[in-house]
C-alpha positions in Angstrom: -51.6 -56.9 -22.6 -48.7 -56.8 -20.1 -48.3 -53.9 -17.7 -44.5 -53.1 -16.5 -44.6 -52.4 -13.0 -42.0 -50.1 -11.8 -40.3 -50.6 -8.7 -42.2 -46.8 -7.4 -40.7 -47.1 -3.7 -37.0 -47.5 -4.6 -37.3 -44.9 -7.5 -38.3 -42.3 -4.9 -35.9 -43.3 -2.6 -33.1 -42.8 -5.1 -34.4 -39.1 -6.0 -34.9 -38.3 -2.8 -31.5 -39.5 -1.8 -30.4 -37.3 -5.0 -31.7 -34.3 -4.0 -30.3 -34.1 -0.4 -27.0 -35.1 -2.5 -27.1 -31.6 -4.5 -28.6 -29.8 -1.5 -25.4 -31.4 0.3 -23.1 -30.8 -2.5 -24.5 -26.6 -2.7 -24.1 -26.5 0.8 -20.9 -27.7 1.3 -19.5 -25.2 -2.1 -21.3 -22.5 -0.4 -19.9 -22.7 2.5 -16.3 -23.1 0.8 -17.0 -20.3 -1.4 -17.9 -18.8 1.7 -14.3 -19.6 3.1 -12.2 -18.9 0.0 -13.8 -15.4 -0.6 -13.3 -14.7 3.0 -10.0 -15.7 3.5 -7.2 -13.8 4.2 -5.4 -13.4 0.7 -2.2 -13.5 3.1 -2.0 -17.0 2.4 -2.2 -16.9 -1.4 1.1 -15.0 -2.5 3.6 -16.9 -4.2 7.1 -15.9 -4.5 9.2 -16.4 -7.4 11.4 -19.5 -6.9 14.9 -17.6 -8.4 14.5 -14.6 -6.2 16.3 -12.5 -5.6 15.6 -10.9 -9.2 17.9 -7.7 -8.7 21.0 -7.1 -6.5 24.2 -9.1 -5.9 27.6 -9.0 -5.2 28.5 -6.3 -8.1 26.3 -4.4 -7.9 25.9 -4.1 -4.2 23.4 -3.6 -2.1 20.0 -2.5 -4.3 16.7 -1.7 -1.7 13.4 0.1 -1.5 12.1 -0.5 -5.0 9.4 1.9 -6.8 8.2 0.6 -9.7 6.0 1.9 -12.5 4.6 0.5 -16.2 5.4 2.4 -19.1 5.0 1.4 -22.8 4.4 -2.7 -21.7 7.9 -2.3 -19.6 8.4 -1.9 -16.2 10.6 0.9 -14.8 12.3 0.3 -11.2 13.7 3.2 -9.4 16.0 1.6 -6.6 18.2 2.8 -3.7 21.6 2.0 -4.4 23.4 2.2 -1.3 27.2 1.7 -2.6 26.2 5.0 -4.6 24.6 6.4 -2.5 22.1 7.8 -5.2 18.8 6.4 -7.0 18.8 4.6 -10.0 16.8 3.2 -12.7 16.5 -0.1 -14.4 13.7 -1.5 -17.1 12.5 -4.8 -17.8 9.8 -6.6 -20.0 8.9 -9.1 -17.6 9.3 -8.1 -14.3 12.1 -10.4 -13.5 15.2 -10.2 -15.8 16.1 -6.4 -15.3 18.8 -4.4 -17.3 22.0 -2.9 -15.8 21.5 0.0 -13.3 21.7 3.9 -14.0 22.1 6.2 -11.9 18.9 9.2 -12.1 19.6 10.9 -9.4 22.2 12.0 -7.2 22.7 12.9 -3.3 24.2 16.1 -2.1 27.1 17.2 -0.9 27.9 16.3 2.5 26.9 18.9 4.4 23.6 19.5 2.3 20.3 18.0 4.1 20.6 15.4 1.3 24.0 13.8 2.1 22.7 10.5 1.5 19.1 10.0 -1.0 16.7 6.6 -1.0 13.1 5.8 -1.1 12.0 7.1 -4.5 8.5 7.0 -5.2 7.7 8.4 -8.9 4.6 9.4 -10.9 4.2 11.1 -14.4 1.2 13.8 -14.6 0.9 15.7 -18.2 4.3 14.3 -19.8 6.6 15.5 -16.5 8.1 12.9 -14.4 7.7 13.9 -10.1 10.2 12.1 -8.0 9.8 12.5 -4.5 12.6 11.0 -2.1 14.2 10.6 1.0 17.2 13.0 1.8 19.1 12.5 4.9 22.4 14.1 6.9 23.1 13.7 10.2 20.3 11.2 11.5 17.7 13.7 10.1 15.3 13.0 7.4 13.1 15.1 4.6 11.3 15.1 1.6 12.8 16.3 -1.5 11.3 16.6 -5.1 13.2 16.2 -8.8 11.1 16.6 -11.5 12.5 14.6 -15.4 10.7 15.4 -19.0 12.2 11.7 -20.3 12.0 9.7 -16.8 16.2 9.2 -16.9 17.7 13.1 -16.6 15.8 14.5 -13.1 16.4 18.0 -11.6 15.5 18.8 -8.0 13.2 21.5 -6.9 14.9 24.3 -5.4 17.7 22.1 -3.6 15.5 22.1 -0.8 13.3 19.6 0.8 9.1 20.1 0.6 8.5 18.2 3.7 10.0 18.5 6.9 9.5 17.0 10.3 8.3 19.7 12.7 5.7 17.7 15.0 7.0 15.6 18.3 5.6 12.2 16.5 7.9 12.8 13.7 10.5 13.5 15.9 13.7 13.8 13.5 12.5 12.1 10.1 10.0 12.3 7.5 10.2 9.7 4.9 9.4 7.1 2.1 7.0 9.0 0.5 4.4 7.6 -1.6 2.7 10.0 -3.6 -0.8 9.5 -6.1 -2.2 12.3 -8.3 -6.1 11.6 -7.9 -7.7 13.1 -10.9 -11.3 12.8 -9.6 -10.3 15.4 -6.9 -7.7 16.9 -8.7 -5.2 16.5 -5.9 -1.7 15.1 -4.7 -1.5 12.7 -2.1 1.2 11.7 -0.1 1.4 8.8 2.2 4.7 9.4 4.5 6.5 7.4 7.3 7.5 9.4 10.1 9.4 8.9 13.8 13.0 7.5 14.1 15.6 7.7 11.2 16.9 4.1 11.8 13.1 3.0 11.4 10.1 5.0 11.6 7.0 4.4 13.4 4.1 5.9 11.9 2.5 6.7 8.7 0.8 10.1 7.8 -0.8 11.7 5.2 -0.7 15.4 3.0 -2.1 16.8 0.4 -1.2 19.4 -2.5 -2.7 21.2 -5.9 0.9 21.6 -7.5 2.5 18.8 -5.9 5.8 20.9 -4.0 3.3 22.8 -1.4 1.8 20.4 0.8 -0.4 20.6 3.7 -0.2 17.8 6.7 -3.5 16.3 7.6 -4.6 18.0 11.1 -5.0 14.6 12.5 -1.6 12.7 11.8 -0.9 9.8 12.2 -2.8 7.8 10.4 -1.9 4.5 10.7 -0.3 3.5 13.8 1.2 0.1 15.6 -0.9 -3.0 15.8 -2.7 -2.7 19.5 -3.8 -6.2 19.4 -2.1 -8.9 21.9 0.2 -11.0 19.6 0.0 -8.7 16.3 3.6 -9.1 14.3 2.9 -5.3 13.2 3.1 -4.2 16.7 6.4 -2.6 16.8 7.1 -0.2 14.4 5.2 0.6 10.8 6.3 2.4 7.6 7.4 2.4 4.0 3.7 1.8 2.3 2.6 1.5 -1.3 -0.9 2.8 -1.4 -3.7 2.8 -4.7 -6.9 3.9 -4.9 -8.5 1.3 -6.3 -12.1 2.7 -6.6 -14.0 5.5 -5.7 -14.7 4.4 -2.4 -11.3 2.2 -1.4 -7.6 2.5 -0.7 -5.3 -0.4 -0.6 -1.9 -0.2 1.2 1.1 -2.1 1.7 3.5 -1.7 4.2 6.0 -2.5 6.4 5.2 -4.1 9.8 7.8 -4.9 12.5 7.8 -7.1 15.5 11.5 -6.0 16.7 14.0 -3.7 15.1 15.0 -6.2 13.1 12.5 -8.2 12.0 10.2 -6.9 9.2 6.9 -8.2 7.2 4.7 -6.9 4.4 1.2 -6.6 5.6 -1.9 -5.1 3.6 -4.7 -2.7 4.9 -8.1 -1.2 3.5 -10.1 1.8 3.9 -13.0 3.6 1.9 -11.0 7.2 1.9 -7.6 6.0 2.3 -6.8 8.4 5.6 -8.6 7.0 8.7 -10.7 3.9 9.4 -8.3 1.2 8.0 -9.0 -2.4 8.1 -5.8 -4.8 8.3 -4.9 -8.2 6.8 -3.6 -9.0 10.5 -1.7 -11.6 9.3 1.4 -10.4 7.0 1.1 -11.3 3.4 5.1 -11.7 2.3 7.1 -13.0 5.6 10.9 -14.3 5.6 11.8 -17.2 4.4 14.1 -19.3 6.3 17.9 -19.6 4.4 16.5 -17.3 2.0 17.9 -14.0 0.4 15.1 -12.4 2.9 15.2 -14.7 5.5 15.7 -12.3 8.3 13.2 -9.1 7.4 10.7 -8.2 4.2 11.4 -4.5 3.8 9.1 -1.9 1.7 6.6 -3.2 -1.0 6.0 -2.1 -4.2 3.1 -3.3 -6.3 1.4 -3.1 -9.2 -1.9 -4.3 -10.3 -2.0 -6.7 -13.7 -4.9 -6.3 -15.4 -4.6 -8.7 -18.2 -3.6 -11.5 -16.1 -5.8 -10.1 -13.0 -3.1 -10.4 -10.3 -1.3 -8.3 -8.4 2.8 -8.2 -8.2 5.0 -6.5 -5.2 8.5 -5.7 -5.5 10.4 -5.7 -2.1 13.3 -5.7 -0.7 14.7 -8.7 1.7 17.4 -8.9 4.1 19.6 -11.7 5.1 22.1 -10.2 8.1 23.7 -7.1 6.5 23.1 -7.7 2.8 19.3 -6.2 1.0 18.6 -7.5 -2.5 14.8 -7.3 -4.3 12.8 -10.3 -4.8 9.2 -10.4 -5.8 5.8 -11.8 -5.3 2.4 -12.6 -7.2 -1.4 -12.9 -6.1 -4.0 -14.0 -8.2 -7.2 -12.9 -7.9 -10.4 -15.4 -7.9 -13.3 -13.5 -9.7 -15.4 -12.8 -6.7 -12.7 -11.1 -4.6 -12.7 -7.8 -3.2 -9.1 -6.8 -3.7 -9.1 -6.3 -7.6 -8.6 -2.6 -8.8 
């Protein structure tokens, strides 16, 4: 009988040599995995190559988009700035959107609402609430419109329901951005606040019907980047906030590094008032001989379920012209940022 002899000492060598292979090889994912889940998701949006998707030489210049999800279509109120008024237009896919209609008018010109903008729109127990921006002579408010078929809206009282009346708001209130949370049975407002041109600060109220409001004792709450180097530093406003659990609050918003120059930066916090924790790094930026290639202006986004990804809706500026172009982020299944 013939015994096979294996070759023992090379066989171990190659299983050894194996194993610190897979220990390499789960070290090196972890450590990637690691990276990816911890990286800023700044760095993941993607633009849509044919932006701008609304706004051109018709119709004029379209900014400060609001948009909402209704029946599988998507609803975008606008600013229309030749009109001076806010309008609406649909669309199936987010991209190809149909003619604008005008929803709401300003005031006449010596009303406080000589000139509306900044819609931000909700629908609570079949009743469309619009709250906008009304403006005359450099000063900024609130005002409220309320619609039972989200097209034909009538505003409460012909007055405004918030007003600036603290030195940090100095002469506007604005860009509202209001949430009806049903856990605490409550209206929430997030509102920028400062100069008319471009505010500086963000704040927060509260209401039970949604026109009385009460302004949180401790306003602001979100200020200008302190850190050395920040590109939020200057100036903040126009967010886009959602409660995306129990115990978090995303928000968009504007941060500017000069007058001029405007990105879209994200932020997180467990209650959505104080403790916030910022992307630091802006998430959409200008893109060089693009239709935004000199500022990224108010976001607003929406969170796909289906698809898991988030889209934003903003408005970019290239010298004096503002159109609407728009951005994805898809989420990775470990990530923290998913509704």
């Amino acid at each position: 009988m013939k015994f096979i002899l294996f070759p023992i000492r090379p066989i171990f060598k190659c299983l050894l040599n194996k194993k610190i292979i897979v220990k390499k090889f789960i070290l090196i994912n972890l450590i990637l995995l690691f990276i990816i889940r911890y990286n800023d998701i700044t760095k993941e949006w993607i633009k849509y190559d044919s932006n701008p998707v609304l706004g051109n030489k018709e119709t004029g210049t379209v900014f400060d988009p609001f948009v909402i999800k209704l029946n599988y279509m998507y609803k975008m109120f606008v600013s229309w700035r030749p009109k001076g008024a806010i309008a609406l237009t649909s669309s199936k896919d987010g991209i190809n959107w149909s003619p604008l209609e005008i929803v709401l008018n300003k005031g006449n010109n010596k009303s406080w609402e000589n000139n509306i903008n900044r819609a931000s729109v909700l629908l609570l127990n079949k009743k469309f609430y619009m709250y906008y921006t009304g403006q005359y002579n450099g000063i900024s408010k609130i005002g409220l419109a309320f619609s039972d078929d989200g097209y034909n809206f009538v505003k409460y009282n012909n007055n405004p329901v918030l007003e600036p009346e603290f030195d940090f708001e100095k002469q506007s209130v604005m860009n509202p951005h209001v949430i009806y949370d049903k856990e605490e049975n409550l209206f929430k407002m997030w509102y920028s606040a400062g100069e008319t041109y471009e505010p500086d600060v963000i704040c927060y109220a509260t209401s039970k019907d949604g026109i009385t409001w009460k302004k949180y004792e401790k306003n602001p709450i979100f200020t200008p980047n302190q850190k050395k180097m920040s590109l939020d530093w200057f100036k903040i406003g126009g967010c886009d906030v959602h409660k995306i659990s129990n115990q978090k609050y995303l928000m968009f918003y504007i941060g500017y590094s000069d007058i001029n120059t405007a990105r879209i930066f994200v932020a997180k916090s467990k209650n959505g008032i104080n403790n916030w924790e910022r992307s630091e790094n802006p998430i959409i930026k200008p893109s060089k001989g693009k239709f935004d290639s000199d500022a990224c202006y108010k976001p607003s986004a929406i969170y796909d379920k289906v698809n898991k990804k988030w889209i934003i809706w903003y408005n970019g500026r290239k010298k004096n012209f503002e159109s609407i172009g728009t951005a994805t982020y898809t989420l990775k299944k470990y990530q923290s940022f998913e509704r």
